[in-house]
C-alpha positions as CSV (number, residue, x, y, z in Angstrom):
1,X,0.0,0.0,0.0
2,X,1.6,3.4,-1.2
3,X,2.2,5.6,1.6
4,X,0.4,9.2,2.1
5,X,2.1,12.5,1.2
6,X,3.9,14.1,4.7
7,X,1.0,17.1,5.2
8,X,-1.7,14.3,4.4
9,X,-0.6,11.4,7.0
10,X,-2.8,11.6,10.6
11,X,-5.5,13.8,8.8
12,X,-3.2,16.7,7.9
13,X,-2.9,17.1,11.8
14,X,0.4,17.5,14.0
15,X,1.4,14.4,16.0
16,X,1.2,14.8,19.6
17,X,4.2,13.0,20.3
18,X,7.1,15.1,19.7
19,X,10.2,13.5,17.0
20,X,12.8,10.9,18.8
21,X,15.4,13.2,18.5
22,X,14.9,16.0,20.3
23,X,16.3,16.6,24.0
24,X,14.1,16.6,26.9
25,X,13.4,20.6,26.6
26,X,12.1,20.5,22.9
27,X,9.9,17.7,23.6
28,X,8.3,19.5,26.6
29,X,7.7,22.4,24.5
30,X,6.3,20.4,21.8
31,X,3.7,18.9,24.3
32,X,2.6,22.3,25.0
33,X,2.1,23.9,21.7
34,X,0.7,21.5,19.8
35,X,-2.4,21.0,21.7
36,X,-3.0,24.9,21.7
37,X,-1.8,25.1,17.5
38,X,-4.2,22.5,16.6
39,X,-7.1,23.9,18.5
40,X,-6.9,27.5,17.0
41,X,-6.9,25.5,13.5
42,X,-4.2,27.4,12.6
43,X,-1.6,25.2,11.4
44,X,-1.2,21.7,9.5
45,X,1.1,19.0,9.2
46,X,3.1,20.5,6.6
47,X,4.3,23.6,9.3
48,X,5.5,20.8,11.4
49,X,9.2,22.2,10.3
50,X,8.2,25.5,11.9
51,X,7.4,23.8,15.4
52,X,10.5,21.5,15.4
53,X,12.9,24.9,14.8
54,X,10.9,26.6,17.4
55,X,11.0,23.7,20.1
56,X,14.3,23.5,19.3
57,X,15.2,27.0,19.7
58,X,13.6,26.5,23.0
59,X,15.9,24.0,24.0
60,X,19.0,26.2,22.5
61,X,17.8,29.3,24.7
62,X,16.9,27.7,27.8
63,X,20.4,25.7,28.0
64,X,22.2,28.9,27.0
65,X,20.0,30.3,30.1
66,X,21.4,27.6,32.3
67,X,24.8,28.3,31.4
68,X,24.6,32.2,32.2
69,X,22.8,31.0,35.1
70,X,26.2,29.2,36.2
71,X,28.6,31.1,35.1
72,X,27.3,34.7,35.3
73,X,27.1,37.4,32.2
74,X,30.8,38.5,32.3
75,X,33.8,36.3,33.6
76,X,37.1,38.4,34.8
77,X,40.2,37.7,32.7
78,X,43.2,37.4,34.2
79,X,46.6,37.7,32.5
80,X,50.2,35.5,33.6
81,X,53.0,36.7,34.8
82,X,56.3,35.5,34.4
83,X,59.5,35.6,35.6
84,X,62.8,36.2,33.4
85,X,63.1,32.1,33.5
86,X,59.2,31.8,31.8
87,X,57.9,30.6,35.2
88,X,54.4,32.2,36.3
89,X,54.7,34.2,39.2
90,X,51.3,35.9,39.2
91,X,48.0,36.7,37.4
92,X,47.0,40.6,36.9
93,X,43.1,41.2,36.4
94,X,42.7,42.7,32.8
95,X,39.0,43.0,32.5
96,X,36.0,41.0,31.8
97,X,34.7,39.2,28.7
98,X,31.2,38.5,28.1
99,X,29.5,34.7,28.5
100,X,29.2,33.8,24.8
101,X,26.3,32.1,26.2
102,X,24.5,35.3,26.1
103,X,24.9,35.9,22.4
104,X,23.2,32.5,22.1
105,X,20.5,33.3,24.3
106,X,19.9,36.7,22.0
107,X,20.0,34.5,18.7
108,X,17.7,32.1,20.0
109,X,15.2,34.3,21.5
110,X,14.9,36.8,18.1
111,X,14.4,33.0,16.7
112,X,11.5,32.3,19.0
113,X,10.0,35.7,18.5
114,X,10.6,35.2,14.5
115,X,9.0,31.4,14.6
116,X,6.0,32.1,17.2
117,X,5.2,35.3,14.8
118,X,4.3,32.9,12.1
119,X,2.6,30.5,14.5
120,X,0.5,33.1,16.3
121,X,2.2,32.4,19.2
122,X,2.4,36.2,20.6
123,X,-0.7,38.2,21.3
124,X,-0.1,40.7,18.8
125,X,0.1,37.5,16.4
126,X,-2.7,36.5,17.1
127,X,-4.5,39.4,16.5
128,X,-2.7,40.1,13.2
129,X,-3.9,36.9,12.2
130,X,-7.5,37.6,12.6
131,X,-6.5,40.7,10.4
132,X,-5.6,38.6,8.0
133,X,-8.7,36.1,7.9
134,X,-11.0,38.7,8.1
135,X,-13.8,40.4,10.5
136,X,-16.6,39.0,10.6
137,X,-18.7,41.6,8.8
138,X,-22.5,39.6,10.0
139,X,-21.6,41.2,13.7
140,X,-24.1,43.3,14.8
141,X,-23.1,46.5,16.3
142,X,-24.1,47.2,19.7
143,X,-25.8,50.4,18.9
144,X,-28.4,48.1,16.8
145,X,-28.5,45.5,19.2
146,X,-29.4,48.6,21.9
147,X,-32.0,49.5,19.2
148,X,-33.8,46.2,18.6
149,X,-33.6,45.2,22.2
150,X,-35.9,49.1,22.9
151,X,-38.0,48.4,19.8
152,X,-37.2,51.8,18.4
């Protein structure tokens, strides 16, 4: 029996489990999203790409997190002395240099921010969304509901 196309397979939906591969983090955010991405009927199987790089980023940002967490923004450098025979004799505080940690962090989080945008995972996405689809032009405004609710 031929297989189904990718965005066709379990009803064009996304599968609740997350892929084998990724780490505990990304499977945690996967289990979180998807429930609320296939409710707004949003998404399809075939965005299942856009998920995975945002679970993933996930992962990427909250390890990089962990690692600040640990060893703090900025780390002191320290320079060795020596002696006229090449042994060290000291250290002499030069300055600090930044956890690169932190640049990861920044990468990861303009990711998420880049990758929930398309999902609608931000208020304002969400609301551009609806933009996008449409108002529903059959609402009645409240000044006519006030109206028929008098009998004027």
């Amino acid at each position: 029996m031929a297989r189904k196309p990718f965005y066709q397979q379990n009803g064009g939906h996304l599968s609740k489990d997350p892929p084998a591969y990724f780490g505990l983090l990304a499977k945690e955010c996967w289990r979180k999203i998807v429930p609320f991405l296939e409710s707004t009927n949003k998404v399809e199987r075939i965005d299942a790409h856009l998920i995975e790089m945002y679970c993933t980023n996930y992962e990427i940002y909250r390890n990089a997190y962990d690692d600040v967490k640990e060893n703090q923004i900025q780390t002191p450098i320290y320079k060795t002395v020596q002696n006229a025979a090449g042994e060290a004799i000291g250290q002499d505080f030069i300055g600090y240099k930044k956890n690169p940690a932190t640049d990861i962090m920044r990468n990861a989080s303009a990711q998420l921010s880049a990758i929930g945008g398309q999902l609608g995972l931000s208020p304002k996405a969400r609301q551009e969304l609806l933009a996008v689809t449409g108002a529903d032009t059959d609402k009645v405004s409240t000044a006519e509901m006030l109206k028929e609710f008098l009998g004027k």
